[in-house]
Biopython code that builds the backbone (N, CA, C, O; Angstrom):
import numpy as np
from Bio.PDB.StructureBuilder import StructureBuilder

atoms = [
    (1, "UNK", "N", (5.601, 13.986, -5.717)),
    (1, "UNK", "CA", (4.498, 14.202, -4.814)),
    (1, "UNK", "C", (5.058, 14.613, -3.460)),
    (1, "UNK", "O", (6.195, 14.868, -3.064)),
    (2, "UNK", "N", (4.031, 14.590, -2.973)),
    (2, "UNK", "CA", (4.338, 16.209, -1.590)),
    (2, "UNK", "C", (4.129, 14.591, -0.651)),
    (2, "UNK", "O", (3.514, 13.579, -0.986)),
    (3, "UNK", "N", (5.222, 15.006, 1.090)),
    (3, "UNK", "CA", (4.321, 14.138, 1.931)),
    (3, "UNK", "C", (4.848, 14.897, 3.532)),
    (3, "UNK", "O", (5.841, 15.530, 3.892)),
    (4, "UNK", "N", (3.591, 14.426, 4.185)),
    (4, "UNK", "CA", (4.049, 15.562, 5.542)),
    (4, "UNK", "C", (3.463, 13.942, 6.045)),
    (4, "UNK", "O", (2.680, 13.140, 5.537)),
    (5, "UNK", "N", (4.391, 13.957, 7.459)),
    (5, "UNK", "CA", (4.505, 13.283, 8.565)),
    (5, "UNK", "C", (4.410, 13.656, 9.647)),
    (5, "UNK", "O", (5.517, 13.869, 10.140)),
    (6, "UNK", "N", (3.093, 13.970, 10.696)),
    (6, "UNK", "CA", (3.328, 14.351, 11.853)),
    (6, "UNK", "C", (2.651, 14.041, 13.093)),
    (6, "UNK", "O", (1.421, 14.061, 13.061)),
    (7, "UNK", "N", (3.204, 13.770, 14.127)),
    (7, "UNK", "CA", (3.361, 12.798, 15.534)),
    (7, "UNK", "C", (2.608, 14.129, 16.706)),
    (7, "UNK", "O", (2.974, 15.298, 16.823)),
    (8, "UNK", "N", (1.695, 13.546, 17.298)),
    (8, "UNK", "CA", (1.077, 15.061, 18.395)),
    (8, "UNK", "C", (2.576, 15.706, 18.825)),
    (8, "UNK", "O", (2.549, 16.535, 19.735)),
    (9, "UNK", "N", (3.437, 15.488, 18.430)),
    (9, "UNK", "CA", (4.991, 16.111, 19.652)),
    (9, "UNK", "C", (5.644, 16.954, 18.374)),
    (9, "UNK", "O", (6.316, 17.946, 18.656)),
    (10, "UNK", "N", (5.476, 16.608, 17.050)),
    (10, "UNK", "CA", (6.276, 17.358, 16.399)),
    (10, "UNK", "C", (5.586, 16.726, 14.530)),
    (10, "UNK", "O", (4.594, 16.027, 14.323)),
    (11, "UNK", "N", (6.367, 17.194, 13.701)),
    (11, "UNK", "CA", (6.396, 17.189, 12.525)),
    (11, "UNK", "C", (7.923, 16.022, 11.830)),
    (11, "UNK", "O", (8.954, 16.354, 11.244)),
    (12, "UNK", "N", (7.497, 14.885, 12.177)),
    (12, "UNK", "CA", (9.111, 13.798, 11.691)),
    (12, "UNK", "C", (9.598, 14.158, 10.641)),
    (12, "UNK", "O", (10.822, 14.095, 10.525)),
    (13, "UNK", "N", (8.485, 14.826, 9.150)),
    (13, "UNK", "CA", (8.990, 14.845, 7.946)),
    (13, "UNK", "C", (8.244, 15.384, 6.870)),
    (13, "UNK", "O", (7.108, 14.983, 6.615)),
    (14, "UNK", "N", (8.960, 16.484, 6.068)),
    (14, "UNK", "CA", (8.311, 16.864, 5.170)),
    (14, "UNK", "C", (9.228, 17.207, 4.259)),
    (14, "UNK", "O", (10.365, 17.634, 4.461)),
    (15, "UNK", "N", (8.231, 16.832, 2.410)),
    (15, "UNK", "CA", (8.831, 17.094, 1.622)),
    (15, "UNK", "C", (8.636, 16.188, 0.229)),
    (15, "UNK", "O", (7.763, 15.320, 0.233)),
    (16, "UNK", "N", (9.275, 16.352, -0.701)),
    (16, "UNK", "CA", (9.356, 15.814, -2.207)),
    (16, "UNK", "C", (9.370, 13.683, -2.203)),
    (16, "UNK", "O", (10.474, 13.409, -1.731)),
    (17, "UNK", "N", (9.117, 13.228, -2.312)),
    (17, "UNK", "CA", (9.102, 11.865, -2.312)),
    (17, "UNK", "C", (8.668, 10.940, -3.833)),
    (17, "UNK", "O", (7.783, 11.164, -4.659)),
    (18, "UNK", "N", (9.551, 10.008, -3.771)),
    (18, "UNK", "CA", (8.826, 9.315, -5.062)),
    (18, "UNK", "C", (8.118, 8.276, -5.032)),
    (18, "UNK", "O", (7.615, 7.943, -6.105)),
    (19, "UNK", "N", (7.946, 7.739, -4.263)),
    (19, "UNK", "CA", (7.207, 6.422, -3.251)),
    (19, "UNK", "C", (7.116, 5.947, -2.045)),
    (19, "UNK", "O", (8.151, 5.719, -1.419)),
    (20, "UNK", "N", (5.882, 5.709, -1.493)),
    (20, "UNK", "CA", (6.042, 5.208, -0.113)),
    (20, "UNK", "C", (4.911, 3.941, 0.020)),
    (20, "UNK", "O", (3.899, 3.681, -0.631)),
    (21, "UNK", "N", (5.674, 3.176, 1.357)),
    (21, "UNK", "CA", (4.868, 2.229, 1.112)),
    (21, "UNK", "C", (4.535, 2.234, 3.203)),
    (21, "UNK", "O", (5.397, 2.491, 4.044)),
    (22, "UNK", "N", (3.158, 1.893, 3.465)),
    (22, "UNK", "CA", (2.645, 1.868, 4.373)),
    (22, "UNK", "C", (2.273, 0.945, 4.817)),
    (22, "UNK", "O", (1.986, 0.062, 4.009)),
    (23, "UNK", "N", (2.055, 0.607, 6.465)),
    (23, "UNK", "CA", (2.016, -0.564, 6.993)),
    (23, "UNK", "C", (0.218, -0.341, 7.593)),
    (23, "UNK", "O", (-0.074, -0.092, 8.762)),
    (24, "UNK", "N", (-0.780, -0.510, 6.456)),
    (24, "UNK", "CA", (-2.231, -0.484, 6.733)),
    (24, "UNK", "C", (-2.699, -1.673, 7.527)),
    (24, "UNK", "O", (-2.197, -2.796, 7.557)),
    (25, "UNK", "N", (-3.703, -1.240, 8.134)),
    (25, "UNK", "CA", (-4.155, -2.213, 9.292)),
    (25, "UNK", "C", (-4.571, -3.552, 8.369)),
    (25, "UNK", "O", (-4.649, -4.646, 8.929)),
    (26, "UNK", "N", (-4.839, -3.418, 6.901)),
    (26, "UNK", "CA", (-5.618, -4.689, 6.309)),
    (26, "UNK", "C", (-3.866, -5.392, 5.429)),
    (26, "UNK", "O", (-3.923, -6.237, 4.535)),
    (27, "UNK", "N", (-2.870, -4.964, 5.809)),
    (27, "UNK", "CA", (-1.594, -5.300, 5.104)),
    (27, "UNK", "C", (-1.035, -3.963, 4.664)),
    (27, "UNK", "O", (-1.760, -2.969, 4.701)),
    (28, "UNK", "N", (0.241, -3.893, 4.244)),
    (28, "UNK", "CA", (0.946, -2.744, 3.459)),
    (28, "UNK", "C", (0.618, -2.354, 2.319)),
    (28, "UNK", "O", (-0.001, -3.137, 1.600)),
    (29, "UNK", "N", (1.010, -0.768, 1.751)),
    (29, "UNK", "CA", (0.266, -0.615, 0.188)),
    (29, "UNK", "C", (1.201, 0.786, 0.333)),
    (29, "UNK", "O", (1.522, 1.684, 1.111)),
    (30, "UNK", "N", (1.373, 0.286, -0.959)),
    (30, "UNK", "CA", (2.706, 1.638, -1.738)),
    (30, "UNK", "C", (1.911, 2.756, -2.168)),
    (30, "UNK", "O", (0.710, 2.493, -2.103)),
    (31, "UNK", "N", (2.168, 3.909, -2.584)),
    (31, "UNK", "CA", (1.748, 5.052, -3.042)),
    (31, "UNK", "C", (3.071, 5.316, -3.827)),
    (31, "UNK", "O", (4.216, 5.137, -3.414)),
    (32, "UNK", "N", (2.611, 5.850, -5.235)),
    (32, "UNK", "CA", (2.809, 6.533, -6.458)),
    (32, "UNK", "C", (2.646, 7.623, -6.796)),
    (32, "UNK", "O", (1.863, 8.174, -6.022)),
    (33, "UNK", "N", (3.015, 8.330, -7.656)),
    (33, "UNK", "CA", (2.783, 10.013, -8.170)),
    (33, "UNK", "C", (1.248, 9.242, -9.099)),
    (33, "UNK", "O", (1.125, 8.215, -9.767)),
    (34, "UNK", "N", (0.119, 10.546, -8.632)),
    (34, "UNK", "CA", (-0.899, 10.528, -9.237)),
    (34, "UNK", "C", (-1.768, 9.290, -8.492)),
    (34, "UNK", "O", (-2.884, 9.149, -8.992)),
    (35, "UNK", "N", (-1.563, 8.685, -7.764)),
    (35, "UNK", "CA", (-2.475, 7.645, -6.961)),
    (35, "UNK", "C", (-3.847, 8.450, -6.536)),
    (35, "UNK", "O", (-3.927, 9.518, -5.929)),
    (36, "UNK", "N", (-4.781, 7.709, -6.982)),
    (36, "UNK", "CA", (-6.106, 8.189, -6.191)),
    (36, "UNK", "C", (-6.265, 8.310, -5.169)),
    (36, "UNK", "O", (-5.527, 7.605, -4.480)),
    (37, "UNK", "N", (-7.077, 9.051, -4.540)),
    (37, "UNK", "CA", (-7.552, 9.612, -3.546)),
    (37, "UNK", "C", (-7.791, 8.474, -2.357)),
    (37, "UNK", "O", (-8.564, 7.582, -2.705)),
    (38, "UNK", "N", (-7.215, 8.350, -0.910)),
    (38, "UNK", "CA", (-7.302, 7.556, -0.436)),
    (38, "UNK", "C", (-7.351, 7.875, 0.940)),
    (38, "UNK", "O", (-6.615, 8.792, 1.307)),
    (39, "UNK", "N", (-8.102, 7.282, 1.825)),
    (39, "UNK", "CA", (-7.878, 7.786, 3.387)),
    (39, "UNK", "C", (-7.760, 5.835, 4.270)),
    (39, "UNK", "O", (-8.403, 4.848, 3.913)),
    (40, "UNK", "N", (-6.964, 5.901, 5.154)),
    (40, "UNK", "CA", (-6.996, 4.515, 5.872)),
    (40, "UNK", "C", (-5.944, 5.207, 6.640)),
    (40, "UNK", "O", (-5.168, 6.162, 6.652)),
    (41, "UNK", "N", (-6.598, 3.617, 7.612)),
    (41, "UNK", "CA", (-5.711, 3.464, 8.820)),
    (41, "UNK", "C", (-4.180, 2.509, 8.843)),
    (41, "UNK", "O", (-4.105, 1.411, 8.292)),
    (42, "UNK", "N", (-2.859, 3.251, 9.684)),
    (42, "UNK", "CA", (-2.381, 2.593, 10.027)),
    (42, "UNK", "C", (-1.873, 1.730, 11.309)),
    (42, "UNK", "O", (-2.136, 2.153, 12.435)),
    (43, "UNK", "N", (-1.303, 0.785, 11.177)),
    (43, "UNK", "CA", (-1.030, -0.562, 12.475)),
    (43, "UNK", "C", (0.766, 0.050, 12.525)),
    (43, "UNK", "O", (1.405, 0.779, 11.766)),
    (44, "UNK", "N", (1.139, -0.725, 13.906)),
    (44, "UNK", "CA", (2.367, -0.496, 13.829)),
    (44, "UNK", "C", (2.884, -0.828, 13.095)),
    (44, "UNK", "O", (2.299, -1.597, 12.332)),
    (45, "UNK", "N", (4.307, -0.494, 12.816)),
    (45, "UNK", "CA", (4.736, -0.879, 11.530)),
    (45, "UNK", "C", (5.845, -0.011, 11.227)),
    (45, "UNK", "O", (6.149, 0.720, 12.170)),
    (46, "UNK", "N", (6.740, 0.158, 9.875)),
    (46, "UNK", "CA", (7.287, 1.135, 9.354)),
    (46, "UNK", "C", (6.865, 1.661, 8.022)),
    (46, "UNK", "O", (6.389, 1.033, 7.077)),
    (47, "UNK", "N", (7.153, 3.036, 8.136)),
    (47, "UNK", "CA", (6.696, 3.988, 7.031)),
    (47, "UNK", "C", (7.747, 3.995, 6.277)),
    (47, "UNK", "O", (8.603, 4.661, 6.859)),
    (48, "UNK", "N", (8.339, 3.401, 4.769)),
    (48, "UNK", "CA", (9.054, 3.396, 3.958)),
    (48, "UNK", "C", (9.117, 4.378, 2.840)),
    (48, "UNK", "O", (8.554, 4.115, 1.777)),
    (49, "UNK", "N", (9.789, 5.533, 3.018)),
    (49, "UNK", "CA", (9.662, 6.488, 1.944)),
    (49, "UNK", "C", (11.266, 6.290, 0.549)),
    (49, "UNK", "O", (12.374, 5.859, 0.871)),
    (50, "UNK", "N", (10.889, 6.728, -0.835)),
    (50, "UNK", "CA", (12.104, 6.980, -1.281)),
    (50, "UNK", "C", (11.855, 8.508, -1.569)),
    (50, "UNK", "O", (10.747, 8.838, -1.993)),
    (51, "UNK", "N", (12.756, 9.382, -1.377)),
    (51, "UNK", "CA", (12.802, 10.906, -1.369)),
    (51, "UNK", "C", (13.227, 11.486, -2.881)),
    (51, "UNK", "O", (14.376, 11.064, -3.008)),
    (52, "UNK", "N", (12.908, 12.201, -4.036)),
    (52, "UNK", "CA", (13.140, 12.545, -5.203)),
    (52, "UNK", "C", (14.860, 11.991, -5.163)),
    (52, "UNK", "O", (15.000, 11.131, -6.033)),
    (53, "UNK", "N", (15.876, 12.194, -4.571)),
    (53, "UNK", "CA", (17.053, 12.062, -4.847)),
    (53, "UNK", "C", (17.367, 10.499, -4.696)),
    (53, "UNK", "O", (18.571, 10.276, -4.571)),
    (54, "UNK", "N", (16.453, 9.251, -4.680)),
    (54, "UNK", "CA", (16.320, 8.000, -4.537)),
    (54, "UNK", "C", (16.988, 7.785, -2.942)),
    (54, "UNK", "O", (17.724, 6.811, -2.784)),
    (55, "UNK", "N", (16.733, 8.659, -1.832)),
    (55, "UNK", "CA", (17.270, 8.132, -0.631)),
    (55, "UNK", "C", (16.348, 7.446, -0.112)),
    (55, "UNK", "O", (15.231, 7.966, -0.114)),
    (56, "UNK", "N", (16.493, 6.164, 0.456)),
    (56, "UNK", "CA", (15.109, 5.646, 1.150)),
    (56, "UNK", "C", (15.169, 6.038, 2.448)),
    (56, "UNK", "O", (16.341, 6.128, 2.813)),
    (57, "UNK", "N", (14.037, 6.424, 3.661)),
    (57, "UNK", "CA", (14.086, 6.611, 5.267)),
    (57, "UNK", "C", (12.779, 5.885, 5.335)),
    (57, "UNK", "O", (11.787, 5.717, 4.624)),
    (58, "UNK", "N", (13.251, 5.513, 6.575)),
    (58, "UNK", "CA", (11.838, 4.904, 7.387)),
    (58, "UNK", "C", (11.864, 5.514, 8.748)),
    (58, "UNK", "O", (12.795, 5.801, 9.501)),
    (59, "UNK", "N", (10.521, 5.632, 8.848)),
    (59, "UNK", "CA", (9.479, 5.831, 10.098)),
    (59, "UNK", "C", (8.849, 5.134, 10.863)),
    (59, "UNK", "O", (7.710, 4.717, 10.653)),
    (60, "UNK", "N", (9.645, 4.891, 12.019)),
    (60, "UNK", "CA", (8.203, 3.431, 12.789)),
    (60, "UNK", "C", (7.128, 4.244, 13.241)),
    (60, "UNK", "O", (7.269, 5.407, 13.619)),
    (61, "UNK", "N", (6.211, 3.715, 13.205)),
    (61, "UNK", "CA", (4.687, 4.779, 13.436)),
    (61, "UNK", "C", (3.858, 3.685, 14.446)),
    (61, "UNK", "O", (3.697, 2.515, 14.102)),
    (62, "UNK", "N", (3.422, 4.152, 15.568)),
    (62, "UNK", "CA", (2.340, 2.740, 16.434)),
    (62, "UNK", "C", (1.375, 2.781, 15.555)),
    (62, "UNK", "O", (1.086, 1.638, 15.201)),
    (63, "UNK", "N", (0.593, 3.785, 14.918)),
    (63, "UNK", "CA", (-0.408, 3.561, 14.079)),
    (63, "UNK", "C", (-0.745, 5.002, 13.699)),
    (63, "UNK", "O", (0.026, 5.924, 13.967)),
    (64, "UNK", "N", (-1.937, 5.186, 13.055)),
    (64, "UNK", "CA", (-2.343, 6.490, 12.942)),
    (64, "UNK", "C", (-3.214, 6.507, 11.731)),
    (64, "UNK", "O", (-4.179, 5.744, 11.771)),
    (65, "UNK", "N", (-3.004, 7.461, 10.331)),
    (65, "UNK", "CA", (-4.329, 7.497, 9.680)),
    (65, "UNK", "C", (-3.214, 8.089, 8.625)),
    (65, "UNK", "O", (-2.163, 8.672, 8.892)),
    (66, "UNK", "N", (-3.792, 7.743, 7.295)),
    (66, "UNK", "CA", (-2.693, 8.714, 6.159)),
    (66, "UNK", "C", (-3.962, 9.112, 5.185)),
    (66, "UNK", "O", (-4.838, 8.259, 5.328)),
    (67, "UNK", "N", (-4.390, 10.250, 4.132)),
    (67, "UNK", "CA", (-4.762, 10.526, 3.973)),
    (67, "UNK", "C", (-4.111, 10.778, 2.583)),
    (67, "UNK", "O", (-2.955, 11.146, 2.797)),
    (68, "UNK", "N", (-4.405, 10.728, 1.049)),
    (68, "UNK", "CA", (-3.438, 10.895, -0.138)),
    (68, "UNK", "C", (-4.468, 11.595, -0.938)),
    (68, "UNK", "O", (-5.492, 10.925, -1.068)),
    (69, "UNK", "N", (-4.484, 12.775, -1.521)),
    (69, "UNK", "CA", (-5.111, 13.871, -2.413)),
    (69, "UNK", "C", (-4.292, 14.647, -3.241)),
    (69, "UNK", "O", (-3.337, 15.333, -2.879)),
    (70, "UNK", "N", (-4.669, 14.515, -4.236)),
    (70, "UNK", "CA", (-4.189, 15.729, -5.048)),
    (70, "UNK", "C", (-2.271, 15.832, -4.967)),
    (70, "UNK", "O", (-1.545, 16.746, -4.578)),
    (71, "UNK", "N", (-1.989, 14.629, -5.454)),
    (71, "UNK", "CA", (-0.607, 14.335, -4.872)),
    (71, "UNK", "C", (0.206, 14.840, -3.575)),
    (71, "UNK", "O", (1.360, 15.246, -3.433)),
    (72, "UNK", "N", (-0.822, 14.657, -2.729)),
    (72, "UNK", "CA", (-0.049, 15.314, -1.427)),
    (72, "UNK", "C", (-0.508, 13.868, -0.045)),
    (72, "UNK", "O", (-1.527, 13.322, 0.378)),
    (73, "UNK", "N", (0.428, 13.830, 0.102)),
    (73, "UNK", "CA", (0.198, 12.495, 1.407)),
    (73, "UNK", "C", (0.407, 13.629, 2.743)),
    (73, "UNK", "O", (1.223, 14.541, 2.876)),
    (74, "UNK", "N", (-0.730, 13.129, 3.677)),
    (74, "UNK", "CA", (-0.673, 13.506, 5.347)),
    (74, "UNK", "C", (-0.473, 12.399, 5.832)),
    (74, "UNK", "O", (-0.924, 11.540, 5.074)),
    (75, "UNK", "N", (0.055, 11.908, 6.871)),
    (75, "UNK", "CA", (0.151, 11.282, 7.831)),
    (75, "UNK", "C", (0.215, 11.788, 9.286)),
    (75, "UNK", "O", (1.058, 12.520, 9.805)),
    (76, "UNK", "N", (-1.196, 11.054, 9.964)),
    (76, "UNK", "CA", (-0.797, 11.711, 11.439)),
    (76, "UNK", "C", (-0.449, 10.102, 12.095)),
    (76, "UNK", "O", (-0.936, 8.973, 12.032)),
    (77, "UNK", "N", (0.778, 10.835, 12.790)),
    (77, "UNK", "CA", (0.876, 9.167, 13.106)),
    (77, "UNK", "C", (1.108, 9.040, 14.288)),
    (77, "UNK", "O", (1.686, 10.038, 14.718)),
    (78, "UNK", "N", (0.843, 7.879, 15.434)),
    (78, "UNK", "CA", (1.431, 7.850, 17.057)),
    (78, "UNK", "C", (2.856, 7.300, 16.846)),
    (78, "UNK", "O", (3.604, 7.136, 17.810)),
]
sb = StructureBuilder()
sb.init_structure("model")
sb.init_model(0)
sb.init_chain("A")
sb.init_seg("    ")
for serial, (resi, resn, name, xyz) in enumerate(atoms, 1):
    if name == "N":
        sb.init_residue(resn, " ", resi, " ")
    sb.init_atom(name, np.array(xyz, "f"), 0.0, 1.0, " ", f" {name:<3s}", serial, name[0])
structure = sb.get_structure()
């Protein structure tokens, strides 16, 4: 699955991923290949991705909104 990451100043990250897990305002929640359709908010926190080649990166984000369709994750994040 596809995931774009981007901050009003720039674009942190884009690209192939095999899981991520998010720091939602009601607690954290992972995303999968094929996950339903989902829109929420996030709290500060870190954005935990693993990238097709099993590298994990994280993202601290103050908050923002992620959006998951059609195997493609947005994140706009502060």
């Amino acid at each position: 699955m596809e995931i774009e990451i981007i901050t009003p100043e720039k674009s942190l990250y884009k690209g192939e991923i095999i899981s991520a897990i998010f720091p939602g305002t009601d607690g954290s929640f992972g995303i999968l290949n094929q996950h339903a359709p989902i829109i929420s908010t996030l709290k500060k926190g870190d954005i935990n991705i693993i990238d097709k080649n099993n590298t994990p990166t994280t993202f601290s984000v103050e908050g923002g909104v992620v959006e998951v369709s059609n195997n493609k994750i947005i994140v706009l994040a502060e």
